[in-house]
C-alpha positions as CSV (number, residue, x, y, z in Angstrom):
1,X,-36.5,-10.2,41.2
2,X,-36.1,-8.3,44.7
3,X,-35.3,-4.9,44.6
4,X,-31.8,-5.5,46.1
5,X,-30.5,-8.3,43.4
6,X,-31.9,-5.2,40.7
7,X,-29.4,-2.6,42.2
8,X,-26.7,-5.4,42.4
9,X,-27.6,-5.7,38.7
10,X,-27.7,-2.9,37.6
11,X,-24.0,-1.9,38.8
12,X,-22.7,-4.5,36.5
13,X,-20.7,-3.6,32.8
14,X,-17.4,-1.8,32.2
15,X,-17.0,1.4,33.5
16,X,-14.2,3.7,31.2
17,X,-10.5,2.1,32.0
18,X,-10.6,-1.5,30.7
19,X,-11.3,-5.0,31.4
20,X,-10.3,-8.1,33.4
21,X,-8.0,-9.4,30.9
22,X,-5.2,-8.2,32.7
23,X,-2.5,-10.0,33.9
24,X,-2.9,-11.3,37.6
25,X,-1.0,-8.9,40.3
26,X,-3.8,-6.0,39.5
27,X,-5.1,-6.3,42.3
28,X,-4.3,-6.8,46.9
29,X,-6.8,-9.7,46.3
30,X,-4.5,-12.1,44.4
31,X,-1.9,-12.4,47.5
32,X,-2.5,-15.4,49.2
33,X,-3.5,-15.8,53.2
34,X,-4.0,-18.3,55.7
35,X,-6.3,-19.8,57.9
36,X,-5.6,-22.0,60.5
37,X,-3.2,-24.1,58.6
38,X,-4.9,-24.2,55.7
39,X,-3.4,-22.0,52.8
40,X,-5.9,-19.6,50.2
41,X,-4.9,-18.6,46.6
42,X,-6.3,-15.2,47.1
43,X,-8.4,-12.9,49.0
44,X,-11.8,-13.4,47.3
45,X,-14.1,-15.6,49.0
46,X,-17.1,-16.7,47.6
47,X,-19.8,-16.2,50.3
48,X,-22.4,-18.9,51.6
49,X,-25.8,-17.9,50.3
50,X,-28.8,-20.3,51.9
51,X,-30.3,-22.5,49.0
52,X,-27.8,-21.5,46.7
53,X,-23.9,-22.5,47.3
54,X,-24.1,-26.2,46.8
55,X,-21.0,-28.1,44.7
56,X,-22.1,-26.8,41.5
57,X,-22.1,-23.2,42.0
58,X,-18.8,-23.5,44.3
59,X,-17.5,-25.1,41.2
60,X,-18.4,-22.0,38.9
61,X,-17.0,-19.4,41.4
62,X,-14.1,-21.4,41.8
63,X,-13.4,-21.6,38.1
64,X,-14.1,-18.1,37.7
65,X,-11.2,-16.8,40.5
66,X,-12.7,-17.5,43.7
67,X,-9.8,-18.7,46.3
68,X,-12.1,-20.3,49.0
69,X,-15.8,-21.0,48.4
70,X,-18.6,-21.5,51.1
71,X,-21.4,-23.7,51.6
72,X,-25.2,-23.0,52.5
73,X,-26.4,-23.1,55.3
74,X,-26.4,-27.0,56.9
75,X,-28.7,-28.0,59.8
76,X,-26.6,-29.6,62.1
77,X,-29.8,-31.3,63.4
78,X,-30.1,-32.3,60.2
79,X,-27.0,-34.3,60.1
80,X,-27.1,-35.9,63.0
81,X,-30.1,-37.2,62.2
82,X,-29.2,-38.5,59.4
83,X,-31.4,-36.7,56.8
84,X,-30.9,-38.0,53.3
85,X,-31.4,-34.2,51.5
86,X,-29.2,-32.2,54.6
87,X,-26.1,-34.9,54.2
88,X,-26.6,-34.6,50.2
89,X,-25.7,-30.8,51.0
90,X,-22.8,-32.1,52.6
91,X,-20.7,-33.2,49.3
92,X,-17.9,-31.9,48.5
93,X,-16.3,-32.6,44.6
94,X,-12.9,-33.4,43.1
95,X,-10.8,-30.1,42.8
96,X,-12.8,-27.8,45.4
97,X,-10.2,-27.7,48.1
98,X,-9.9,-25.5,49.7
99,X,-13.4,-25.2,50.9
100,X,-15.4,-24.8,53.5
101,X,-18.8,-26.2,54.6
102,X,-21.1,-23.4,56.9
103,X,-23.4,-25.2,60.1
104,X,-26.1,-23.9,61.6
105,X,-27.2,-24.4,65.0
106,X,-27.0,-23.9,68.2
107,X,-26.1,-27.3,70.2
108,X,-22.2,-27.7,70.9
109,X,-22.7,-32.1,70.8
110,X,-24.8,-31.8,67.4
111,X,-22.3,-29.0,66.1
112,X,-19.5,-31.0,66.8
113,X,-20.7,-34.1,65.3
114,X,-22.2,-32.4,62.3
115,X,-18.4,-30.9,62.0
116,X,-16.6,-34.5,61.9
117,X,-19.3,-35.4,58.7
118,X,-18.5,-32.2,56.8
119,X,-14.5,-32.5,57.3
120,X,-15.2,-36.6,56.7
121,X,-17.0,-35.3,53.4
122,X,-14.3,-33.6,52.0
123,X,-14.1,-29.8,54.1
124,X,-11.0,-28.1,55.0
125,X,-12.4,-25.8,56.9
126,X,-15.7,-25.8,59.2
127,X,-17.7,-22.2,59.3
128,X,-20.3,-21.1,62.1
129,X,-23.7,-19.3,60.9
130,X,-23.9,-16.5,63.4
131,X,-25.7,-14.2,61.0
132,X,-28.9,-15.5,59.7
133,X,-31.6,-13.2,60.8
134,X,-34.6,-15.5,59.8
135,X,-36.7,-15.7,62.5
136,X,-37.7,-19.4,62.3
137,X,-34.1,-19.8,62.8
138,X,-33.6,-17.2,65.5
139,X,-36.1,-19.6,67.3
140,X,-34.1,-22.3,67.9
141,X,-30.8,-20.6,69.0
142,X,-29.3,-20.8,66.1
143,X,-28.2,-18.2,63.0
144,X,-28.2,-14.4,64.5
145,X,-29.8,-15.4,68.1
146,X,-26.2,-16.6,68.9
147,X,-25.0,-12.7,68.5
148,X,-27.2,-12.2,72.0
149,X,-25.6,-15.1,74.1
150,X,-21.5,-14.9,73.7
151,X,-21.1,-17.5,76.0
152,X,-23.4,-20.1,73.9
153,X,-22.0,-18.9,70.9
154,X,-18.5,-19.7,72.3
155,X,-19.4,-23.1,73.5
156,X,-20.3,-24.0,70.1
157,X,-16.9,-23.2,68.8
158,X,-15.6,-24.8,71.1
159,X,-17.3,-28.5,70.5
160,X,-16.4,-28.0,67.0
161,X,-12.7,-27.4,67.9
162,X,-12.8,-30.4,69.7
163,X,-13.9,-32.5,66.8
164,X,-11.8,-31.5,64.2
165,X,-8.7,-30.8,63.2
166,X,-9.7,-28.4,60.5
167,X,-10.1,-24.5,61.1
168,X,-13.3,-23.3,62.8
169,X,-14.2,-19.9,61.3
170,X,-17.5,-17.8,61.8
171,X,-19.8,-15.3,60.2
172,X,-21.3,-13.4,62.6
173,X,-23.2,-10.0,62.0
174,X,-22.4,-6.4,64.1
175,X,-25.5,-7.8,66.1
176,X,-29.0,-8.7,67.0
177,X,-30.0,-4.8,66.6
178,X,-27.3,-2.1,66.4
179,X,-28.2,-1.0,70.1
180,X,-27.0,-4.7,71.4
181,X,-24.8,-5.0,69.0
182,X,-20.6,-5.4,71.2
183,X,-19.2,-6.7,68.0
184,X,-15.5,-6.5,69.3
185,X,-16.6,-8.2,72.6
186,X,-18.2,-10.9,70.7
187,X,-15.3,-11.6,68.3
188,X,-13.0,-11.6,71.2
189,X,-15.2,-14.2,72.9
190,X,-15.0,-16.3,69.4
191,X,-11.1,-16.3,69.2
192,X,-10.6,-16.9,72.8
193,X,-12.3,-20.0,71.8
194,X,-10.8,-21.0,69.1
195,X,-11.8,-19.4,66.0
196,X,-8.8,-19.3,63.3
197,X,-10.9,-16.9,61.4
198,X,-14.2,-14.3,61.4
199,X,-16.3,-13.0,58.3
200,X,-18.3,-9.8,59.5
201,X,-21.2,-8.7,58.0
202,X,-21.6,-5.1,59.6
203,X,-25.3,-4.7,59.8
204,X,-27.7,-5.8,62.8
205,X,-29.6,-9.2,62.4
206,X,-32.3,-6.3,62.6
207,X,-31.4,-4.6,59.7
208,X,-31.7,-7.7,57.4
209,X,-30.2,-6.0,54.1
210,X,-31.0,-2.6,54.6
211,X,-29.0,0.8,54.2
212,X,-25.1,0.1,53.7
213,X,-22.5,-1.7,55.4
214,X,-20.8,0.5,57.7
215,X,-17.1,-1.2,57.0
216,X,-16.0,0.9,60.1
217,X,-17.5,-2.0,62.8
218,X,-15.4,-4.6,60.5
219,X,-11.9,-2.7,61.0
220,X,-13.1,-2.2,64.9
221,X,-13.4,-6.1,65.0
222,X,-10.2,-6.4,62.6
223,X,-8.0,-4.2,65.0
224,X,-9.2,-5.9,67.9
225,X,-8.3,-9.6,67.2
226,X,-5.3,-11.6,66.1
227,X,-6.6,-14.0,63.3
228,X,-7.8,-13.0,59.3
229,X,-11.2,-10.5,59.2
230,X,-12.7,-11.6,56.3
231,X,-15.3,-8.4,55.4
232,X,-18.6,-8.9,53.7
233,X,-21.8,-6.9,52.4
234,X,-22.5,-4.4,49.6
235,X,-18.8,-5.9,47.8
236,X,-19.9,-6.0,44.4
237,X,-17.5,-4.4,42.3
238,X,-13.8,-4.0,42.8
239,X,-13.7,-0.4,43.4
240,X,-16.0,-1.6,46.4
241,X,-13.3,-3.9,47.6
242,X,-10.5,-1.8,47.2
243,X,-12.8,0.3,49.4
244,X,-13.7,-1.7,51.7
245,X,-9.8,-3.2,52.3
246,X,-9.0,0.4,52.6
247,X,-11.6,1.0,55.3
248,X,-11.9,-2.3,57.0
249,X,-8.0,-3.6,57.0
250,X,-9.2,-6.9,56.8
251,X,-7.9,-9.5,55.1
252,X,-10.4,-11.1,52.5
253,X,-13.2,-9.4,51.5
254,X,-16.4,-11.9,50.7
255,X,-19.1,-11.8,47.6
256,X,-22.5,-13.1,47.6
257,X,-25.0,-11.7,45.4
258,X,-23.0,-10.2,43.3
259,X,-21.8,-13.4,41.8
260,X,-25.6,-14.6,41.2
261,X,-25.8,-14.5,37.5
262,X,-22.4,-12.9,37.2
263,X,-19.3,-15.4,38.2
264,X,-17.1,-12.9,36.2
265,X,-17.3,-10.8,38.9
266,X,-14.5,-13.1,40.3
267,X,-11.9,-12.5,38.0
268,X,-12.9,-8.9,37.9
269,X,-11.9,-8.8,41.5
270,X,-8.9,-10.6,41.2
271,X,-7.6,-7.8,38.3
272,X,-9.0,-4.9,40.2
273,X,-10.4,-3.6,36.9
274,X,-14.3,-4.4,35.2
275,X,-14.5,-6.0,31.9
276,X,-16.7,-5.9,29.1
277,X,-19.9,-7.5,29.6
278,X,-20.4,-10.9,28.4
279,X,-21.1,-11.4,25.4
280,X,-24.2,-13.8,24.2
281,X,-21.9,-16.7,23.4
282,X,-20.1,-16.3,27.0
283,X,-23.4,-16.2,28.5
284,X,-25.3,-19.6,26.6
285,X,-21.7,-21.4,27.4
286,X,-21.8,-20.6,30.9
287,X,-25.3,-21.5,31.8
288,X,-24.9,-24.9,29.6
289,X,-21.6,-25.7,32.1
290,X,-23.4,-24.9,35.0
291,X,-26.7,-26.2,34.7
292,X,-24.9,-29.4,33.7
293,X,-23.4,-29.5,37.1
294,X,-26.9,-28.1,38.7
295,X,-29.0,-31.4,37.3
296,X,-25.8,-33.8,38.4
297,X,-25.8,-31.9,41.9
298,X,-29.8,-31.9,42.6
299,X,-30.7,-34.5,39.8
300,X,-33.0,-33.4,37.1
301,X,-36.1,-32.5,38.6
302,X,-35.1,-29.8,41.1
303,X,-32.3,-28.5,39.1
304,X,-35.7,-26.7,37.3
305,X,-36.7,-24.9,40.1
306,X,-32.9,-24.0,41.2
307,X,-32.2,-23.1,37.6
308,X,-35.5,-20.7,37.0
309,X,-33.9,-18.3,39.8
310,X,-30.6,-17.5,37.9
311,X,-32.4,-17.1,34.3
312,X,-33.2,-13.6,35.2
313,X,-29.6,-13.2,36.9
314,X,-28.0,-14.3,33.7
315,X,-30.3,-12.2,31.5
316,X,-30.5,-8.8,32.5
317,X,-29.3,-6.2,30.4
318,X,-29.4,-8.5,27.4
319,X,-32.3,-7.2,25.7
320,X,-33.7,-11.0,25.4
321,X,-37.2,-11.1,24.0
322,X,-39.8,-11.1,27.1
323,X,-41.4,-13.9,25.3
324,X,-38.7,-16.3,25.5
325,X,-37.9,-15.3,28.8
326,X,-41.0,-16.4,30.2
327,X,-41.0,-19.4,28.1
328,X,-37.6,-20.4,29.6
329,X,-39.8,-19.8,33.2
330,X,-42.3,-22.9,31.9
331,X,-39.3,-25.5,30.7
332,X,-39.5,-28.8,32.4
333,X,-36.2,-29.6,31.9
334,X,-32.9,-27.0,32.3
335,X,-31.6,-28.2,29.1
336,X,-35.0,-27.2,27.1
337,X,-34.7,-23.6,29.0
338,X,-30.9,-23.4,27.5
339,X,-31.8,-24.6,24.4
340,X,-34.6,-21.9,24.0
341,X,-32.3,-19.1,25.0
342,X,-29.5,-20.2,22.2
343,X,-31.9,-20.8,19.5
344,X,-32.9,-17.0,20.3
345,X,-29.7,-15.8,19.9
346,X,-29.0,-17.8,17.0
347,X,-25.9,-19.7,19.8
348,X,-24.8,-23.1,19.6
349,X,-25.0,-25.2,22.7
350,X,-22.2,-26.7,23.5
351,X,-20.3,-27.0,26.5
């Protein structure tokens, strides 16, 4: 487990002053905001993690309090081509909306196509990867290189505007290394062409995950333009995103890695308040649900390897026996690995 996902970790459980069972209205978060025309629930987005958000764990974040959910990362290449696994990435399920699916790349024509397949697919909105500081990706123009060429950057959003009728949104970071970094200029460029809404993640492509979001860069951007500033990075609990709100005046706040293992943090956000841990029983009924969505999403032989990363996630702070742990590690099927961790507890598995 990286050293990050153990700090995230290790911030979860009640703090003295309650739980989440409160009635909604606790909390900002639960108003609902627009983008483009398309209406959210509430102010919690679920951000797109690469290799992670497909349908299934959309579904869980959504079914935990989530009010718009966001894909992976998508090749546009891909798409065009016609790849069988990148347009699998592309599906969208009953009772999702509204949601939106993220593209990376970097040429307007494949962008804009790619667009049309995601809103034919089921998307209501249609978000730009302008953050991804992976070099392989940097390479082709794509992800976190955009953040160096505004006018590139702003040709894309515009080809994708020109597509489709849905909302084009972006996630862009504060730049490709804080002394380039003009993220006002930059989000100024992206509206001008048509974005209806912007996610800032306020450290440098540079600075990968480094040190801590410095929420003053998102309220620069948020002041400086006319559509919804969705903030993201270090939002973890709610006293971080009553913070961050506070700080950044955006409109939405957006959680990532914080909802690995832990989709309760969704409602916790919603009623501004933590709750008590989950119990055993919450946790064996939650991983039963969602690896039962994981194997429909991937089929069963790659919902293993998806499954072994959020074990861990799930188990931390549960005292689980090392032994069965690691056994749940060697399972070739995700129901076997479930089925190990219940009879452990002494659970029932049921969904």
């Amino acid at each position: 487990m990286s050293k990050r996902m153990r700090a995230v970790i290790a911030r979860r459980g009640r703090p003295s002053g309650g739980d989440a069972s409160a009635p909604p209205g606790c909390s900002r978060l639960v108003e609902p905001f627009s983008i483009g025309g398309v209406e959210i629930p509430n102010r919690i987005v679920q951000a797109p993690l690469a290799g992670i958000a497909n349908w299934a764990f959309r579904r869980q974040s959504r079914r935990h309090g989530a009010g718009l959910c966001v894909s992976e990362m998508i090749a546009s290449e891909g798409v065009v081509r016609g790849n069988r696994k990148t347009l699998g990435m592309m599906r969208v399920v009953a009772g999702e909306s509204p949601v939106a699916i993220q593209l990376l790349g970097s040429r307007p024509a494949a962008m804009g196509e790619a667009a049309r397949v995601a809103v034919d697919a089921g998307a209501d909105l249609v978000d730009v990867n302008m953050g991804c500081p992976v070099s392989k990706v940097a390479k082709t123009g794509a992800g976190a290189a955009l953040l160096d060429d505004p006018a590139a950057a702003a040709r894309v959003v515009e080809a994708i505007v020109a597509a489709v009728d849905a909302p084009v949104t972006v996630k862009m970071r504060r730049g490709s290394t804080p002394a380039r970094a003009r993220p006002v200029e930059f989000a100024r460029r992206l509206e001008a062409a048509g974005a209806a809404a912007i996610c800032v993640h306020p450290r440098a492509a540079d600075d990968e995950y480094g040190g801590l979001a410095d929420h003053s860069v998102t309220r620069e951007v948020a002041d400086a333009v006319g559509v919804p500033v969705i903030a993201s990075g270090d939002i973890a609990t709610p006293e971080d995103a009553e913070r961050v709100l506070r700080e950044s005046a955006a409109a939405a706040v957006a959680v990532g890695r914080a909802a690995l293992g832990y989709p309760w943090v969704f409602a916790e956000l919603a009623a501004g308040r933590r709750r008590e841990p989950p119990t055993r029983a919450e946790v064996v009924r939650e991983l039963v649900r969602f690896a039962a969505d994981a194997t429909e999403c991937l089929g069963p032989s790659r919902a293993v390897g998806y499954m072994r990363k959020f074990y861990p996630w799930y188990l931390s702070g549960h005292n689980l026996d090392c032994g069965v742990s690691a056994a749940m590690l060697r399972t070739e099927t995700v129901e076997e690995a479930v089925s190990l961790l219940a009879d452990a507890w002494g659970e029932r598995v049921a969904a």
